[in-house]
Every structure is written in C-alpha cells, then in structure tokens.
N, C-alpha and C positions, 0 to 999 in steps of 0.2 A: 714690530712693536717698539723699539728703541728709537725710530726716528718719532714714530708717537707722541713720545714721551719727551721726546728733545722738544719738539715743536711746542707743545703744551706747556712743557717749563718756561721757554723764554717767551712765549707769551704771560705765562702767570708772573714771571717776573719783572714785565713788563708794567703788569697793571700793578704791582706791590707798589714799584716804585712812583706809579703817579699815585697810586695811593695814601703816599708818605706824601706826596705836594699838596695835594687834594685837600689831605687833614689842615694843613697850614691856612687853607680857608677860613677857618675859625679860628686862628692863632691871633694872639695879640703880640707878637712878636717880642719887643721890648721896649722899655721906658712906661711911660704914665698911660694907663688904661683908661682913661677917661682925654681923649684926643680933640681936636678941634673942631672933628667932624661927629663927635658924637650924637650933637642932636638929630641927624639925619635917622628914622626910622629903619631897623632894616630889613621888614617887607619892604618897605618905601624906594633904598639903597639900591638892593640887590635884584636890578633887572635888565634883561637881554636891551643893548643899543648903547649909542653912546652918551656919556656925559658932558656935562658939559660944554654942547655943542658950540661951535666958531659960526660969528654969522658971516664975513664976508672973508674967506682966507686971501685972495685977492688973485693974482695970474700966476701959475707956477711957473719955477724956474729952475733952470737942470742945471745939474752940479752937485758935489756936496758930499759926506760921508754920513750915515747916520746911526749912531751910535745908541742900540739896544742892550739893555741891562735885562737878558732872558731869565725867567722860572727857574728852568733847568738845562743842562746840556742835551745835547744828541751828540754823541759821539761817533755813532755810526749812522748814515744818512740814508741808509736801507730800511723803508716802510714796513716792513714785515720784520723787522728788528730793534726798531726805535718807534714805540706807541705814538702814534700817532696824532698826538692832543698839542694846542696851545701852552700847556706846561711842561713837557715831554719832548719837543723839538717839531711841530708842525709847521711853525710860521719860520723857520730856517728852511722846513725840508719845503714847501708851499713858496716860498720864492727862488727857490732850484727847479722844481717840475710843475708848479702851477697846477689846480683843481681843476677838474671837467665844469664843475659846479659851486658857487658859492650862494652861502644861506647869509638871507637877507632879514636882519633883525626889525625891523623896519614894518616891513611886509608879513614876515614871519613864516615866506615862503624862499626858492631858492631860483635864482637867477642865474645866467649861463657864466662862465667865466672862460676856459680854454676851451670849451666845446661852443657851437653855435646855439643846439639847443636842444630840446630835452622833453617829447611829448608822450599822452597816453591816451588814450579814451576810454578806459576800463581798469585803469593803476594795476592792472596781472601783466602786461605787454606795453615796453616801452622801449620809446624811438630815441636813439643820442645822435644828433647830425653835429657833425666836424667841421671845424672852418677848413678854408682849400687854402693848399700853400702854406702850414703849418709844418715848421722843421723842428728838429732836437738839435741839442748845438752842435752836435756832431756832423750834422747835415744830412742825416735819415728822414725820412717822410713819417709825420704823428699822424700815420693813417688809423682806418679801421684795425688791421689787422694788428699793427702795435697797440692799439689800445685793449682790445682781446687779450692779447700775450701777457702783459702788466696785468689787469684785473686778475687774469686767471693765476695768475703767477702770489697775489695777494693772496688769493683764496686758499691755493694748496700749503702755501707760505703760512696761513693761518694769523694772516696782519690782522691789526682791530675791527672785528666785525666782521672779517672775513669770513669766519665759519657760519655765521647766518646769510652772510648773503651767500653764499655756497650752497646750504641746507634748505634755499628757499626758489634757488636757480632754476629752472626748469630747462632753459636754454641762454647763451649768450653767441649770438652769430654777426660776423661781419659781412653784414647785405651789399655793402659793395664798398669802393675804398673811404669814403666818408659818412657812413652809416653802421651803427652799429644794432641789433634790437637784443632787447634784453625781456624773455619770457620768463614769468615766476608760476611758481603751483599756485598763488591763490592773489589777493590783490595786495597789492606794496603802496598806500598813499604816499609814505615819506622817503621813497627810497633814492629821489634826491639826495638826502642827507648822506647818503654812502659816499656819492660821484661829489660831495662837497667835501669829504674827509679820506682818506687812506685811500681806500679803492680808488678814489681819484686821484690821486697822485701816477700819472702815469710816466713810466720809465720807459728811455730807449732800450731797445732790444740790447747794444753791446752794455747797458750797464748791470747788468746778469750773461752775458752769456759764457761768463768764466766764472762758475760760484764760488769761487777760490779767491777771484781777484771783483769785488765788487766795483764799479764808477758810479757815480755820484752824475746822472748825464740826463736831464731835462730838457723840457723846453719854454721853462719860467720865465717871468723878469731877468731873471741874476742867475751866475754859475760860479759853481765854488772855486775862490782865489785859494783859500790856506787855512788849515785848522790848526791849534794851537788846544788840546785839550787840559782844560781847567783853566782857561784863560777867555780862549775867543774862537769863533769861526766868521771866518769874513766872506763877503760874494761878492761881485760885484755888477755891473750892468750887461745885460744879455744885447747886445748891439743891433741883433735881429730877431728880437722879440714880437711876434706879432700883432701886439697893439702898439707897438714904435717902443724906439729905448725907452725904458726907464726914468725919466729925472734922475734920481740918485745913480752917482756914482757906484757907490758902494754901501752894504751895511755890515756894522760888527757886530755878530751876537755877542754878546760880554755876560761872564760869570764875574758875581759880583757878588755875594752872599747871599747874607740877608736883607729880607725888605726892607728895612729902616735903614739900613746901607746904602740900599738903591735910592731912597728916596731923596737923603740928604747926598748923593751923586748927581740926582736931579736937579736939586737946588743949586746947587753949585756949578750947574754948566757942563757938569764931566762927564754926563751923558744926555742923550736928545730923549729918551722913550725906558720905558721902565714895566715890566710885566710882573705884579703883587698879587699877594692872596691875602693876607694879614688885615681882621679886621680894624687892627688900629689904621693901617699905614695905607689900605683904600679907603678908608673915613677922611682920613686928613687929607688926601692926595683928590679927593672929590667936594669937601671944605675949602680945600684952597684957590679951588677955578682952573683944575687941571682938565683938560679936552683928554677923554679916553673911550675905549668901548669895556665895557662891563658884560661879563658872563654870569648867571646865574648856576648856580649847580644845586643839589639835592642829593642828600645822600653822602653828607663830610661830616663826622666820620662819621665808619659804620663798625661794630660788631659780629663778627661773622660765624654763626653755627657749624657743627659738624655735624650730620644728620648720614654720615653711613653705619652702619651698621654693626654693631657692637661698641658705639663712643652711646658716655652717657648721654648726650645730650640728642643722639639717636631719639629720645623720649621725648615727644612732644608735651608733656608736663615741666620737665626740664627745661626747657628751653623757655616755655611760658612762665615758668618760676623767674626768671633770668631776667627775661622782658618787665614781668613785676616790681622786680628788685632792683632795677637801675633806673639811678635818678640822673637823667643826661645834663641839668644844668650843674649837678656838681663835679661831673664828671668833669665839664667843659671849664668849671672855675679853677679845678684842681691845673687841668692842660692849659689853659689857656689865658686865664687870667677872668677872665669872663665869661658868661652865661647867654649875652643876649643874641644870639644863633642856634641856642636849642632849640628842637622840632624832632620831633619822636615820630612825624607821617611819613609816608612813603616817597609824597612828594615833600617841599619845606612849602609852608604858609602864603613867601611871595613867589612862587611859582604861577602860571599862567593856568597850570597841572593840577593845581590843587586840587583835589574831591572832594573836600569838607569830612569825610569819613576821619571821626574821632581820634585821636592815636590813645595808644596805651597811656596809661596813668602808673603813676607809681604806686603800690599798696604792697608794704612789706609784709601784712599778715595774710593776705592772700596768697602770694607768691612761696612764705613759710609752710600754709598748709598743701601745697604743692608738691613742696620738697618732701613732707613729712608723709607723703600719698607713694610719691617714689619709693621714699626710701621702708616704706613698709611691704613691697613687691621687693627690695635687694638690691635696691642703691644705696651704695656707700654714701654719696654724699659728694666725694672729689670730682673735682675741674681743673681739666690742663689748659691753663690759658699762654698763649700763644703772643709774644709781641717783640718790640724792640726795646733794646735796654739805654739807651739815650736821656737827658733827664726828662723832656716834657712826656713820653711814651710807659718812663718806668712812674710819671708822678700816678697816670691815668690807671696803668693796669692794679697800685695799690690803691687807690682808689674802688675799683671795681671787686677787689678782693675786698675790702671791707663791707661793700654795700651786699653780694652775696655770702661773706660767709655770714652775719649779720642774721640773714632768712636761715641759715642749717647747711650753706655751703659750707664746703671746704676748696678752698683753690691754691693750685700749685699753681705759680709763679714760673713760666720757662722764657726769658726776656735773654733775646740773642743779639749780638751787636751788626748785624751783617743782614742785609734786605734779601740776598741769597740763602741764608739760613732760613729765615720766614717762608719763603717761595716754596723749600725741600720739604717742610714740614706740613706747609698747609695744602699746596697745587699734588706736590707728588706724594710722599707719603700719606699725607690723611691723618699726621698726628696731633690731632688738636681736638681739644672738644668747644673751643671760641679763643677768636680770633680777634683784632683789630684790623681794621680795612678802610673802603670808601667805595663808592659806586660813582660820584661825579657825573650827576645825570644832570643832562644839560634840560633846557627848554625846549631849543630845537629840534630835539626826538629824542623821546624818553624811552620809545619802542626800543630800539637798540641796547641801550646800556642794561635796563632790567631784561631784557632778553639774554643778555650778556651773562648774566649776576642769576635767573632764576628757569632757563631753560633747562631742561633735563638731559640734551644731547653737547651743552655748550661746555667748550673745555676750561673756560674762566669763570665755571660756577664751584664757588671755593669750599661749600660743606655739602656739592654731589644733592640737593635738593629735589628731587622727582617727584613733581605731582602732572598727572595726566591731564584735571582742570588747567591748573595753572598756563601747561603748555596752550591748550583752545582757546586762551582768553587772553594769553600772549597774542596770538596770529590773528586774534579778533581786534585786538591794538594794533598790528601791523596795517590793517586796512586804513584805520581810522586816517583824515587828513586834520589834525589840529583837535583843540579842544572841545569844540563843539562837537566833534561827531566820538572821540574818545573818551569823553569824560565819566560815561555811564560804562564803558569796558573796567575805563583804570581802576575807579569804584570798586566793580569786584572785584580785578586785581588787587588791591589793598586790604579788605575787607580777608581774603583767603592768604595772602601774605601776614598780617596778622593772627589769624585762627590758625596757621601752619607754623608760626613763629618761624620762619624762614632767615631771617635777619633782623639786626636792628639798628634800624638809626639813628644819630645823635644827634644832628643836625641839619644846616644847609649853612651854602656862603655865598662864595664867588670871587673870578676872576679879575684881575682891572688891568686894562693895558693902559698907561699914560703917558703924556707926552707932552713936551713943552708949547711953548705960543708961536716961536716960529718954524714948526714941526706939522706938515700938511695932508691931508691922499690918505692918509693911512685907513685902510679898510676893514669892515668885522666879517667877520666867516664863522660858521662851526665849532666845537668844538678848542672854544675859549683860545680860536684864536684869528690872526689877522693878517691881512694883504698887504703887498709893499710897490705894486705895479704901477701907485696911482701917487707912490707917495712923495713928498718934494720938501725941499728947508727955502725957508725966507732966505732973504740976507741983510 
C-alpha cells in the first residue's frame, strides 16, 4: 500500500505542478495588458501548427549552439518522474531518447519518428516496426525487447498516461527483434498519441537497471553534456544518431523566468528560441513575425471538486451551486489582468473539440436557492478551499470567496505556499472540498487528459469522481479517430460532466514555442511540445 501511495503522490505532484504552468496560459504576465498583438482573435490565435511560417529557410548548415529559454525545468530526466509535457521538461527529455512517434499538426494525425512504423486494421491490435541498426549511445541494440522493458517499465512507474494505457493493455509482445504488437480490450484510434509522448520516450535498459542510480541514456539526437539546476541543462550532438548527426552542435535548456524576460532575451540576441504561455507575451511574440509552433489547450484553469464522501461538496447541489456562482471572466481579471480566455465548456471555443453544448451561465439567485436547498437537509454552508498563497493564486481564491459567499457560502481560505503541500492535501489526503488546478487538454487527444481528470479507476483524478456512464462514454472516446467520429461521444461527455458538476472550467489558452529568423528544423510534436533532430542556425 505505501508504495501506492508513493506512486500516486509523485504523480499528483507532477500534474500540480504543470498545473501552476498551465494556469500561466491565461496570465498577462506583466506590463500593459493591451499588447501589439491584441488585435489577433483568440479562437483565431490559439491553434495547433505553426505560426508564422518561413517560406524558404534555405540549406541547412551544421554547427552552432542553440540556446532555449524553457517553461520549466526537468530536473530529473526520468519520464516516470518529470511529467512529461512541452512545459514540464519533454523537449529536453525528447532530444535525449527521441519518440517512437511524433503528432503531426498539419495532418492532425501521427507520423513515425524513431520507430519505422506504426499500423492497425481494427485500432484494438497494433503493429510498431523498428528501424534496423538502431543503437542507445551506449551501444545496446533499441530492439523489440528494450522497447517492451521502457513502456512497461512506464506503465508500473505510473508516468503520464501510463495507468490508462496499462488499464486498457490487453497484451504487449515483442514478435521478434524489430516488431513489437500491442493488443488492447477494446479499440484505441489515437493511441499513437501515447508512443508520441511518455511511453514513447524509450530508455536503455542500463538507464534503470540500478533504481538507486538513474542514467539519463537514449538514443535521441543529443545526450546529456551537464546540468546546472536553476540555471541550464545542456546536450549536445548524438554523433550516431540514426537520421545522421544533428546540425546542432549543442542546445542549452535556460531558466530564465518570466515570459516578458524571455521575451525581451529574444529581442536582444541572448537567446535563439523561447517557450511562453502568457497571453500578452504570445500576442506580441505572434504580432511581431516571430516563426513558432502554438499549442492549444483547454481546461487553464480549472476548479477542482471533492466528491468523496462526507466533504460538502460530496452534494451534487453544492457543487452546482458553485458552478452557478462563478463568474470566470472575473475571476480571470482579478488573476490575470484579463478576461478575454474565459470559456466555461469542457472544450475552449477555438478548439477543433468543440461540441457547441452550452456552458454554465452564471445566475447567483439560482445557485443561492441551491445552497438554501442544502443547507435546509444540514449544511452548514462552509467550504475549504484549497490553493497557493503567492499573489496572482491568493488574488483569485479571494475573489472566488466573495462570488460564493455572496450566494450563502461560507469559505475558509487554506492557501499554502508550497505545490507539495497542495499535492498532500488534495491527491493524498482528500482535504479539500475545491481546489484550483488545470487539465491542459490538448487538441491532439483529448481522450487522454479527461480520462486522466474524470476516470473512476485513474490515480490523477483529484475529487475521486465515479460515475459508471462517464467511464462507457470515456472508452466510447477512446475509439473515436478525430472529431468527426467523436464529437457526438464528447457531446455526452460534456452534457453529463455538467449535470455531475465534476469540475469546472475557467478557461482555455495555449502554448508558443518561438524563435528567431535565423533559427530552422525545429519541429512540433504533442503535447505542447517540439523536435530538435531537424533543427539548424543560419549564419
């Protein structure tokens, strides 16, 4: 039971802490709220591909250092202990061990990357063929059976998304040394999307086989030169890469701050490439004729229920009081300086996802007669709200206390200063009756993340949520291939995540990787983030 427990916290705090990046999606970070790029729409803005685009980059040419201003750090280079997103540390850990598979925004499907290729004829049974002559830099063969050992090793590890593909595995066999098949219970259209993020990240066997002493041993582009943590990690050229070295010599991940930091680091030469979520500083940064790829997300922030059993908010009246009672663009002017990223749907507006299924409205005397329903069955009326005490975190949670106490709430304030503290309270304990969060549901497969956020058996669903619909109409979304054939599942899903008041959310945004004019190759992937195999600098 205690490794359980271990597992599932450093996954919950995993997701807290892209949670806290996530939110930044909607932040105006700082300076003047009204930016250069504001007249850009932002359904318009915020869509999977890039911006920007260069029309003739001209012949690359090897050499060079290229210096990135990341998100966030990875500190530790272990998939199954550093979430594995574009904000989070993917695009450092993705140019150490390279994807089996990379998701093509373009297309809106997923194309081979370290694997050769990747087929089905019935999406429940599928074929992953290996290129031949594929080594880890250590010089081990990235056959079948090391790619077995890494997945599986994800799975019990309980890395992002691991517990559903685990929960949905039927078999995973290596059919001979460059074939692997992968059998599920029922049909998987996007399970690409896994072998394009985490699970794909495949590790040589010695870099686990001492769990004491982790390596950091791939078979990427690049292998790790030197970490410097709160500063930099560097890689540099994998010499026997399988699509030929590199161009780049080397890249530095750089912690840099904030996004208006990075930005004007931009401007000035001191760095080539800049990873933002702030809607001022990707307005301006897409105003200005910057070349990047853009991630959409859905689900920044969110609000998080406690639905076990004996918290108030256990009461589905509660909770739909709650829902009532919050008005997300002020919430968002309060955090953020701005409003125009509110979206109270399941999906946001310029999602691909969208259902058109209405979102909640605000009506504080409906939401009052709610509460006044409750509290005549023996509610008090208190709410333990759950967040961080920092100033944009502590602006929001008194914000949300005035808009419910307002209806006949009472809310107690517990704002902690440590992302650790939150994780104990809401993943382990269960002390909270809401929460602040995020889901950061990409475009690319939605299946995943609300699987993530609203299964009944998943360890990263944070108020313990169980409905028995919900689960059927999840795995009815796991079929689907894209929005034509999901859009009439997500529907219900939305419609019954409403009616269950499961969560709530505030918004949508998205991610922006950008980069100078003599900055080349650089590729989008998953998962808000991107490839460095292809990447090159002018001169």
């Amino acid at each position: 039971m205690k490794t359980r427990i271990s597992v599932r916290t450093r996954m919950a705090a995993a997701l807290c802490a892209t949670a806290l990046a996530a939110t930044a999606c909607a932040s105006s970070d700082d300076g003047d709220k009204e930016s250069s790029g504001a007249q850009a729409s932002p359904k318009d803005l915020y869509k999977d591909g890039i911006v920007n685009p260069e029309k003739d980059p001209g012949t690359p040419v090897d050499g060079g250092t290229l210096r990135m201003a990341e998100y966030s750090e990875a500190v530790v280079l272990d998939p199954t202990k550093t979430y594995p997103t574009g904000s989070t540390g993917l695009n450092v850990m993705a140019s150490i061990y390279d994807t089996l598979m990379r998701y093509n925004p373009e297309t809106k499907g997923y194309d081979p990357q370290l694997a050769e290729s990747l087929a089905t004829d019935d999406n429940v049974t599928w074929t992953l063929g290996l290129r031949d002559g594929v080594k880890f830099t250590d010089g081990t063969p990235l056959d079948a059976d090391a790619v077995v050992a890494s997945i599986q090793r994800f799975i019990t590890n309980r890395g992002l998304h691991g517990q559903i593909l685990g929960a949905n595995l039927k078999s995973m066999v290596a059919t001979d040394k460059s074939t692997v098949t992968f059998t599920f219970n029922g049909a998987w259209a996007r399970f690409p999307s896994l072998l394009a993020a985490g699970p794909g990240l495949i590790l040589a066997p010695a870099a686990y086989a001492d769990p004491a002493s982790f390596k950091p041993i791939g078979a990427g582009p690049f292998v790790l030169e030197s970490q410097s943590p709160g500063e930099k990690t560097v890689v540099k050229a994998n010499e026997d890469y399988f699509g030929g070295r590199p161009h780049l010599d080397k890249i530095e991940f750089l912690q840099l701050g904030p996004d208006q930091t990075k930005l004007e680091s931009l401007e000035a030469g001191e760095v080539d490439a800049v990873y933002v979520g702030s809607e001022k500083v990707v307005k301006d940064l897409v105003a200005k004729g910057y070349t990047g790829n853009m991630s959409a997300v859905s689900g920044v922030p969110t609000i998080n229920f406690n639905h076990r059993e004996g918290t108030a908010t256990a009461d589905v009246r509660v909770r739909q009081a709650i829902e009532l009672a919050f008005d997300a663009k002020t919430f968002l002017k309060r955090t953020t300086g701005s409003d125009l990223l509110a979206d109270r749907g399941l999906m946001g507006a310029n999602s691909i996802w969208d259902t058109g299924v209405e979102p909640v409205e605000t009506d504080a005397a409906a939401a009052k007669k709610l509460v006044d329903e409750a509290k005549a069955d023996g509610f008090d009326g208190k709410l333990h709200y759950v967040g961080l005490s920092d100033a944009a975190s502590k602006s929001g949670a008194v914000a949300i206390k005035a808009m419910l106490d307002a209806v006949g709430f009472d809310v107690q304030l517990d704002l902690v200063s440590a992302v650790g503290d939150v994780v104990k309270k809401v993943y382990v304990d269960g002390d909270f009756d809401l929460a602040r969060g995020s889901n950061s549901i990409p475009d690319s497969d939605p299946y995943a993340a609300l699987d993530t956020a609203m299964d009944s058996t998943s360890g990263a669903n944070p108020g313990r949520y169980a409905s028995p619909e919900m689960d059927g109409l999840l795995a009815e979304l796991r079929a689907a291939n894209g929005p034509e054939e999901g859009d009439a599942t997500l529907a219900e899903i939305e419609e019954l995540w409403k009616k269950d008041a499961v969560y709530l959310n505030v918004g949508f945004g998205g991610f922006l990787e950008a980069w100078n004019k003599n900055v080349h190759g650089i590729t989008p992937t998953t998962q808000t983030a991107v490839l460095f195999d292809d990447a090159w600098i002018s001169k």
